[in-house]
C-alpha atoms as one frame of an Amber mdcrd trajectory, in Angstrom:
protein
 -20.594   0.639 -13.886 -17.151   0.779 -12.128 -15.900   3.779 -11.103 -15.444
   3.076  -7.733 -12.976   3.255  -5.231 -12.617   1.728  -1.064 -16.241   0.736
  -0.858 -17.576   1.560   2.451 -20.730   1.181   4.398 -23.985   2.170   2.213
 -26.732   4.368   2.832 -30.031   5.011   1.420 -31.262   6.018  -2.534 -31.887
   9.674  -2.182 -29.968  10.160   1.260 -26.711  12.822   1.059 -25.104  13.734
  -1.652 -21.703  12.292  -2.813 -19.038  13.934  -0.395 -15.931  15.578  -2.639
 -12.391  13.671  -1.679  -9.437  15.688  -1.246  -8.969  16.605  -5.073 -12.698
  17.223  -5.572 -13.935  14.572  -7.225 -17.141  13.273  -6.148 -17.227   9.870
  -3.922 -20.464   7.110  -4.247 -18.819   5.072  -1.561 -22.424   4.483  -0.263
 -23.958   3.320  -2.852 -20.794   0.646  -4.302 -21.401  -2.320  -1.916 -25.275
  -2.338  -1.202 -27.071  -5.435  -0.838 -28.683  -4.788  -4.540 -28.243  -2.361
  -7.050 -31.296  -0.137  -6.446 -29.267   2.862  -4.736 -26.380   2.621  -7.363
 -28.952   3.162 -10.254 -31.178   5.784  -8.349 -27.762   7.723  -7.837 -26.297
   7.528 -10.740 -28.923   7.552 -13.446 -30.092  11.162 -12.750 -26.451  12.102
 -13.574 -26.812  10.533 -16.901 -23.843   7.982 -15.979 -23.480   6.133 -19.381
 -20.154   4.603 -20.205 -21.538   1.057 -19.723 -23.661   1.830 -22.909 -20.651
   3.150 -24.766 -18.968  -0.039 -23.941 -20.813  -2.614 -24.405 -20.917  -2.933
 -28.332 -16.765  -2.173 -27.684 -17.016  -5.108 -25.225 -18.770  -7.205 -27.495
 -16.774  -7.146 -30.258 -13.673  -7.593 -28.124 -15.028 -10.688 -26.652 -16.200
 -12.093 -29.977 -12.665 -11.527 -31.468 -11.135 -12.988 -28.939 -13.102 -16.504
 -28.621 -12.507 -16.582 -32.385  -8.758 -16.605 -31.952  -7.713 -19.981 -31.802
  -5.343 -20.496 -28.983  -4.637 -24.404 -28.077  -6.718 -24.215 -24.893 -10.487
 -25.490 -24.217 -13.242 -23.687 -24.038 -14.181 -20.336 -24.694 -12.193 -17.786
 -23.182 -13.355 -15.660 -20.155 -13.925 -12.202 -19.932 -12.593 -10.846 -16.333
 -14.675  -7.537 -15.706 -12.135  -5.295 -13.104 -14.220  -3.132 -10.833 -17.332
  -5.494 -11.760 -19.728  -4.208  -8.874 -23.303  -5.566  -9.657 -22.304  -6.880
 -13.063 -23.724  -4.246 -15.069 -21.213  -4.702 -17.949 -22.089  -8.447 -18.086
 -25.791  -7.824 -18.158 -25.167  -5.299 -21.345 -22.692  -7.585 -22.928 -24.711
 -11.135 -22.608 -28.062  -9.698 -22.653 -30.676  -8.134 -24.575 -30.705  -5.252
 -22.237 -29.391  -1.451 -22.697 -28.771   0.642 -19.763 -31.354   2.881 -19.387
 -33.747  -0.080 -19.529 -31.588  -1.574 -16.352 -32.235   2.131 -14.792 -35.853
   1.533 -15.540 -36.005  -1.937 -14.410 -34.119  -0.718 -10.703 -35.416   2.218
  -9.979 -39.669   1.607 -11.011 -42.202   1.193  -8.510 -42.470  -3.009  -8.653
 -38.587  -2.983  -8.027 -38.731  -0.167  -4.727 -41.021  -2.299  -3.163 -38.916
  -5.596  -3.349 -37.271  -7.018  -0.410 -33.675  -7.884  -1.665 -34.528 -11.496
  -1.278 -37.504 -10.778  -3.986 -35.564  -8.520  -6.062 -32.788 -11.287  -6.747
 -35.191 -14.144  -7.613 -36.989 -11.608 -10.295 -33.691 -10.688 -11.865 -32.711
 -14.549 -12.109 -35.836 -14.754 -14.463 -35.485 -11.255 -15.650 -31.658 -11.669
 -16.975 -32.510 -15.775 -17.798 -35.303 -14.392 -20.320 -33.236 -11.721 -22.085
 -29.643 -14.082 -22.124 -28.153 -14.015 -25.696 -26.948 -17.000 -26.918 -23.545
 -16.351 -27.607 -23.477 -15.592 -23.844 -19.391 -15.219 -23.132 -18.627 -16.482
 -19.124 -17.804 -13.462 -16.822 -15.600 -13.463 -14.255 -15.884 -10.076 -11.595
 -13.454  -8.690  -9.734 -14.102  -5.914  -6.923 -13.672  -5.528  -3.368 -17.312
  -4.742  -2.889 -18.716  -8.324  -1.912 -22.474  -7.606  -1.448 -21.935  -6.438
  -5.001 -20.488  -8.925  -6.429 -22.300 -11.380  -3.981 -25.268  -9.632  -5.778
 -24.345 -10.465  -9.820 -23.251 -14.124  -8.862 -26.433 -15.130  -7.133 -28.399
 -13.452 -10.058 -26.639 -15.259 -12.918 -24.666 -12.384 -14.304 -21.077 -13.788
 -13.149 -19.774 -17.138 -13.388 -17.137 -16.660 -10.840 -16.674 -13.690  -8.786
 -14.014 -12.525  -6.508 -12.845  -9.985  -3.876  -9.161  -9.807  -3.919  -7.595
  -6.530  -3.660  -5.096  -6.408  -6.007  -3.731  -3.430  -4.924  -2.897  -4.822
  -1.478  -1.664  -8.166  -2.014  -1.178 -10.796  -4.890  -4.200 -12.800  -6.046
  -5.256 -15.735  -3.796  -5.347 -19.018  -4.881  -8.842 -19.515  -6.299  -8.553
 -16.088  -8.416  -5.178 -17.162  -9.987  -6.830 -20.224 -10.500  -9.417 -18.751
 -12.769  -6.879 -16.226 -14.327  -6.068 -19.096 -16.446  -9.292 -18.901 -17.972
  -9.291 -15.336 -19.171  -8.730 -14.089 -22.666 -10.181 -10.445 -22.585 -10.098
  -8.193 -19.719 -12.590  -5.251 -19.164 -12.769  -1.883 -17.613 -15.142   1.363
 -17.305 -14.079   3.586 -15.189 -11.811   1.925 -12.550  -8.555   3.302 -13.884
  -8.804   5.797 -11.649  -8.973   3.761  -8.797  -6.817   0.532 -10.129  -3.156
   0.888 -10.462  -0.518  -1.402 -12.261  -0.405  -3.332  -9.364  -3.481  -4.351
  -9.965  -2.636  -5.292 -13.978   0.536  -7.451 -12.750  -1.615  -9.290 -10.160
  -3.543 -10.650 -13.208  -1.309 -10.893 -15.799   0.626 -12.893 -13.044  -2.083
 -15.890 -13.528  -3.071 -15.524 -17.048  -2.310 -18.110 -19.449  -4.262 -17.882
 -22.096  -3.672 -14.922 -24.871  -4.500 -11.816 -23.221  -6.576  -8.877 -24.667
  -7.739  -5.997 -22.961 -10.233  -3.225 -23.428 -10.269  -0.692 -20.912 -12.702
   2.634 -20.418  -9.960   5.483 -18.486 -11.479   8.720 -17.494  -9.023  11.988
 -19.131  -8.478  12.737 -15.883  -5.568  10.197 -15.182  -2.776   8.817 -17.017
  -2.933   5.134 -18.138   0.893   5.392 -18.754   2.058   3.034 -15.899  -0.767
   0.384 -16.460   0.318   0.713 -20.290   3.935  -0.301 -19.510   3.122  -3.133
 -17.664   0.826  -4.704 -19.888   4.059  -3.854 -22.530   6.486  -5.957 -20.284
   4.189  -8.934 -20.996   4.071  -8.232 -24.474   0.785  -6.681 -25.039   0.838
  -3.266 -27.154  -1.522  -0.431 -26.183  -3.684   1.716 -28.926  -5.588   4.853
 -28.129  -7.435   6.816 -30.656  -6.993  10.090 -28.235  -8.757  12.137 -30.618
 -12.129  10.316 -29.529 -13.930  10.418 -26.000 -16.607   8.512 -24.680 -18.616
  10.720 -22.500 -19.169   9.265 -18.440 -21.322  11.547 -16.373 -22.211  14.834
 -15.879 -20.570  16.589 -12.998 -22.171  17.158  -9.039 -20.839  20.465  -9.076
 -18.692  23.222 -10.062 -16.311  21.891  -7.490 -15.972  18.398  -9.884 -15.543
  19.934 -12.936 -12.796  22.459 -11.774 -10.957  19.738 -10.288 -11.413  17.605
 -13.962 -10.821  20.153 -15.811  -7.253  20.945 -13.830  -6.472  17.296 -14.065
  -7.165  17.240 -17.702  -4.640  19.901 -18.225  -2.154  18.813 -16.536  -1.861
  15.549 -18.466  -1.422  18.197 -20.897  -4.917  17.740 -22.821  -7.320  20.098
 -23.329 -11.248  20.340 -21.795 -12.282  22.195 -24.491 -15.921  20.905 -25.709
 -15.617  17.937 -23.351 -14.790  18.508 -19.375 -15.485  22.067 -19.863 -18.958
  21.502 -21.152 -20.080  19.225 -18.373 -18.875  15.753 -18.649 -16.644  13.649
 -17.677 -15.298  11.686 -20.788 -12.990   8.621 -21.349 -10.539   7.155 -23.524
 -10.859   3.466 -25.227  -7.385   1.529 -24.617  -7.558  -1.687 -26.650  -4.168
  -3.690 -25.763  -3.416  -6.793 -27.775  -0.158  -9.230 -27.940   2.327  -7.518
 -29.889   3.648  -9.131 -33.496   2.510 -10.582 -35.928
């Protein structure tokens, strides 16, 4: 549920349509940092927006491989979910839950005609009831605080946090937590996240780092790949498979993906060019032995 970008003031389910940015691809700023998730979902399910799905089985296994791996510290290790928004990947990876039942459950009748103050004491129950337990703790990261505000208060993140990474190193309370983290997630913010963002964390991390990351075709993970390298994690990519994202708004979108595909000299053929946007899996893991 992260493919997001600046996060600015929202608007209403239903109100205009994403604007196009300079290179054509679609914005959602409005819907990023509401004070619930109801406009994200009523945006983005009608465009069949699905790579939390895809991921969370990916997500699960990574964590569970991960808190198996013995590595001298206490407790199990955290995952750190970059570009969390409302927690989506959390719900899917520590609940019973699949993601068109969280379109369901956001967009029905009962849910429209919530207050937000409502809304977040049902989803404490809701989320409590359906909690798996081998529940991993979740640590978000995104600049979107009514978001984020949002999955804390609701029991999908342990710990959440705001700093832009981007901007400025991580503040004390998130490198304090870094320590924590064994596995670090990602759908959909590589295009939005640089490896400034990847030092930041791997900055604070002491624990045995893995990281599983969702990157549209559309940009290069090259740089964010080499600095995860310099701290002696080695990135795999099975190219050859794609996870499919969203459909396109408009012709506009997929003429701009389709450009940007080809210049990182792949091909749209059967994926961009028949109506998706599709990702890449990068799993990085410490390098030897």
């Amino acid at each position: 549920m992260n493919d997001s970008a600046a996060r600015e003031q929202p608007g209403e389910p239903g109100d205009p349509p994403a604007s196009a940015g300079p290179a054509g691809k679609a914005r959602f700023d409005d819907i990023y940092d509401q004070p619930d998730p109801r406009a994200y979902c009523a945006r983005l399910a009608p465009l069949a927006y699905e790579i939390p799905q895809h991921a969370r089985d990916v997500f699960r296994r990574a964590a569970a491989g991960r808190a198996a791996l013995a590595d001298g510290a206490r407790g199990r290790p955290a995952v750190l979910d970059v570009c969390c928004s409302y927690g989506i990947n959390a719900a899917l990876l520590n609940h019973d839950l699949t993601l068109a039942e969280l379109y369901e459950h956001y967009t029905g009748p009962e849910a429209r005609a919530m207050t937000t103050e409502e809304l977040a004491a049902w989803d404490k129950e809701f989320y409590a009831r359906r909690r798996l337990p081998d529940a991993h703790p979740v640590i978000g990261l995104d600049i979107a605080s009514r978001a984020v505000g949002y999955a804390r208060a609701v029991g999908l993140l342990d710990a959440a946090f705001t700093d832009n990474l981007e901007a400025a190193p991580p503040g004390p309370r998130l490198s304090a937590a870094l320590a924590d983290v064994g596995l670090v997630t990602l759908t959909g913010g590589g295009s939005y996240v640089t490896e400034r963002t990847f030092a930041g964390l791997l900055s604070g991390v002491r624990r045995p780092l893995w990281v599983s990351a969702f990157v549209l075709r559309t940009v290069s993970y090259a740089s964010i790949a080499e600095t995860l390298a310099a701290h002696g994690l080695r990135t795999t990519a099975d190219l050859s498979r794609t996870y499919p994202q969203r459909r396109f708004t408009d012709t506009r979108e997929q003429t701009y993906a389709m450009e940007a595909v080809r210049g990182l000299g792949l091909s749209p053929a059967g994926r961009e060019s028949a109506g998706r946007f599709h990702t890449v899996l990068y799993e990085s893991r410490p390098d030897g032995p």
